[in-house]
N, C-alpha and C positions, 0 to 999 in steps of 0.2 A: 365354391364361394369366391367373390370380385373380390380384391384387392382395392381400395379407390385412394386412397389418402394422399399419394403422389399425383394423382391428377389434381385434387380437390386443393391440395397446396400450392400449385403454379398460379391459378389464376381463376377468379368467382367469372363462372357460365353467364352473362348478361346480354344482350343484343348483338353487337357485333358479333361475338364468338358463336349465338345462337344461330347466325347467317352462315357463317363459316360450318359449322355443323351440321346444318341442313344443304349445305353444297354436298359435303363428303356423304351423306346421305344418299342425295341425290346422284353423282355420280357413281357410286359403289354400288347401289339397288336398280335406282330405277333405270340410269341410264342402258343398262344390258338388256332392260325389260322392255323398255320403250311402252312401257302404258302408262297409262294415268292413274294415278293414284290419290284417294280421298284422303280428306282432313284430317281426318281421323287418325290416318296409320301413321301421319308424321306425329302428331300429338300423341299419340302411343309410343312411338321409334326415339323421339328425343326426352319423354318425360324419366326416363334410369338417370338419363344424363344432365338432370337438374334444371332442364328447361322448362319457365310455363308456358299454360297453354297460350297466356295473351303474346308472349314474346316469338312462340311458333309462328302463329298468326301473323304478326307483324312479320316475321323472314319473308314467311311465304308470300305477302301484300307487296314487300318491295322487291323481292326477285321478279315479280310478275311486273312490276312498275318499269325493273331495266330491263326486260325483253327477255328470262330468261325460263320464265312460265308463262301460260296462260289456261285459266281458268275456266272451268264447264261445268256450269251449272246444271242441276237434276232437284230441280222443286227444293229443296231446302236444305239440300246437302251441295259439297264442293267435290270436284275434281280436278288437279292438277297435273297439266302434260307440260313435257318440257316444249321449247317453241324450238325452233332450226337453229337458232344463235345458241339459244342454249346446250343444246347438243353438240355445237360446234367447241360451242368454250367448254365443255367436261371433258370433250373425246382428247381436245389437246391436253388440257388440265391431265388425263389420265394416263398419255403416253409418257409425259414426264414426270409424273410422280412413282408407274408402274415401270418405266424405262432407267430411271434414275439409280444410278449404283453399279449399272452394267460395266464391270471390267474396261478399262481405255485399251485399245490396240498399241502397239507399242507407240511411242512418241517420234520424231522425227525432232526434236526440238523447237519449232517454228512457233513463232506468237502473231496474234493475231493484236494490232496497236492501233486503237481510234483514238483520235483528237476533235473532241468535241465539248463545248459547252454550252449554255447556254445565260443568258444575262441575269443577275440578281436579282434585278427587279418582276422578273416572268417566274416565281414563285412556282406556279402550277406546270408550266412545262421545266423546267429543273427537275421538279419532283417526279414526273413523266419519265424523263431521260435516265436519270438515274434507278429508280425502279423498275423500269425496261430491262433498260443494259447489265442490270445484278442478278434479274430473272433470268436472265440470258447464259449468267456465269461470267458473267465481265466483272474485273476488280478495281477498283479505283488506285492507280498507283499514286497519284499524285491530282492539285486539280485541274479538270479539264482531260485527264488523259486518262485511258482503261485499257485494258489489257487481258487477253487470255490465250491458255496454249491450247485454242480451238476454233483454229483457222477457216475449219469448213461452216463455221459459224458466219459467215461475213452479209451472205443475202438475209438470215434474221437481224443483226446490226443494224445494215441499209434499210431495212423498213422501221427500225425502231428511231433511227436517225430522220427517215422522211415524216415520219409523224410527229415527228418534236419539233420539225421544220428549220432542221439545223442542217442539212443534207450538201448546202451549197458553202459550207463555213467549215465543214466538219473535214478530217484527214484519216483514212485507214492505210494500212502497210502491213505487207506481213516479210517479217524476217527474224534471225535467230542474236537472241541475247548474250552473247558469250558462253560462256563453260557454263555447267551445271550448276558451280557455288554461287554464281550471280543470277543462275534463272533461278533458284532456293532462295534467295537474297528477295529478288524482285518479289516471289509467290508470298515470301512474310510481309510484305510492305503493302502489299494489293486487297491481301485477304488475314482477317484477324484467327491463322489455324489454330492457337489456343482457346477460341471462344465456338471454335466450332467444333473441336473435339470435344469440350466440356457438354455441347448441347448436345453429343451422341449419347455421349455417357450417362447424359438425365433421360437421354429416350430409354436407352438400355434398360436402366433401373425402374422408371415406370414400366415398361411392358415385363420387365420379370416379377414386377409386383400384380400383375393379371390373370387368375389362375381360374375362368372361368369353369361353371359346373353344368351348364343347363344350356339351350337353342338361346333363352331371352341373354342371359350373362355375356355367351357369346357374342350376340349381335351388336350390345353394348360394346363389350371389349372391342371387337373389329373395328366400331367407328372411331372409337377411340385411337385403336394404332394407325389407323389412314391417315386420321386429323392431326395425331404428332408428326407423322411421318412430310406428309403435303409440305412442312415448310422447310425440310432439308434440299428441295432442287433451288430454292431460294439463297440459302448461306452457305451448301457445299459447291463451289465451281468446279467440282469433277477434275479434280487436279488429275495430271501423271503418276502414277507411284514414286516414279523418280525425285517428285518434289514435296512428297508427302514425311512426314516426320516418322520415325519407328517405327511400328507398332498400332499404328492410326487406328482408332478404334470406327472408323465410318465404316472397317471393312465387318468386325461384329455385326453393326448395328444393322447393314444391309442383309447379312445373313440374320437377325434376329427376326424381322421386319418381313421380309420372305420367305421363313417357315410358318411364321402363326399367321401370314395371312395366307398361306394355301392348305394350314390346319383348321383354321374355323371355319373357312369359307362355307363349305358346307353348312354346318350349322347356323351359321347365320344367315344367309341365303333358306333353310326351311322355314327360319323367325320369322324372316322379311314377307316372306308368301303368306305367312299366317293371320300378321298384321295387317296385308293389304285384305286379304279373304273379310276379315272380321270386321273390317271397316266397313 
């Protein structure tokens, strides 16, 4: 038997989220598969998960709109292949979400320091730059300057930086912050770590509420822990242990996260084939 009440209370399934879902979808099933896959089986694959069929529909109309299906008609039915970009943005999408958690090698202490902003009034690249450089693991210490202790980070920067077009205004450096109380000082000031162990610990608690019994429950539950899981390479910057607070429960949550997804897998993977078969 599902568990669902802790999902069901974070936040109501509506469009957005519906897009979001059929990505993790998407990159969890088909991308391994590389086939196409009919209308059907995603409207089968996300209706557990409180989606309809008109809002499926629509994901799938706009993914294809920004390049990242494309559509094959067979007389009155649809199939769906991913196109090259598509592929491209899940496979990255997927090294960092299934990469994400891996043990840091020892530290060196070295930070990695850009100085960059961009003007008030450019709305759209601000928001660019800053969503870039967070996806990246960059913290905002203060405005205009980010920081992180992952220096080999610097050629993803420079192109997050050339695309914002701030690349000739902008300043990187790397070198080391003092003694450890003030590189702990800095990581509190860059990165909100009580708000981010709190968001482990509400992953924790929904996937111990997930107690799947069946191939279909399974398949639910899976996309369900990918789809919580997807936004942690976003608000963990993969700190040092060194700078990490006691006890940090991101170390649980990776170990959580990592067994039930290489416990269902299988099951959910015979769903996924079932659903595509029966479409």
């Amino acid at each position: 038997m599902t568990s669902e009440p802790a999902f069901q209370r974070r936040r109501e399934i509506g469009a957005a989220s519906a897009r979001s879902l059929l990505l993790t979808v998407l990159g969890e099933f088909v991308l391994p598969s590389g086939e196409p896959v009919w209308t059907a089986a995603f409207l089968d694959a996300l209706a557990p998960l409180n989606v309809e069929e008109k809002t499926v529909r629509q994901a799938l109309a706009r993914s294809a709109t920004e390049g990242w299906l494309e559509a094959e008609r067979h007389g009155r039915r649809t199939a769906w292949r991913l196109t090259p970009s598509g592929r491209r943005l899940l496979t990255e999408g997927a090294e960092r979400i299934y990469g994400f958690g891996a043990p840091m090698t020892a530290w060196d202490g070295q930070w990695l320091v850009v100085l960059a902003s961009v003007p008030e009034a450019n709305r759209k690249l601000r928001h660019l730059l800053r969503t870039r450089l967070a996806w990246g693991g960059l913290g905002n210490l203060s405005p205009g300057v980010w920081v992180t202790p992952h220096p080999e980070r610097e050629a993803e920067v420079r192109e997050v930086l050339d695309e914002a077009g701030v690349t000739t205004t902008a300043t990187i450096f790397i070198g080391r912050l003092g003694g450890i109380e003030e590189a702990r000082r800095v990581a509190g000031q860059a990165w909100d770590l009580t708000e981010i162990e709190l968001a482990y610990e509400d992953f924790l608690s929904e996937v111990g509420a997930l107690h799947p019994s069946d191939d279909r429950a399974t398949f639910t539950a899976q996309v369900r822990l990918v789809q919580e899981w997807r936004r942690f390479p976003f608000l963990d910057p993969g700190l040092p242990p060194d700078l990490l607070p006691a006890g940090w429960s991101g170390t649980r949550a990776v170990m959580a996260f990592q067994n039930r997804h290489n416990d269902w897998r299988p099951a959910a993977d015979r769903h996924w084939r079932e659903l595509s078969r029966q479409a």
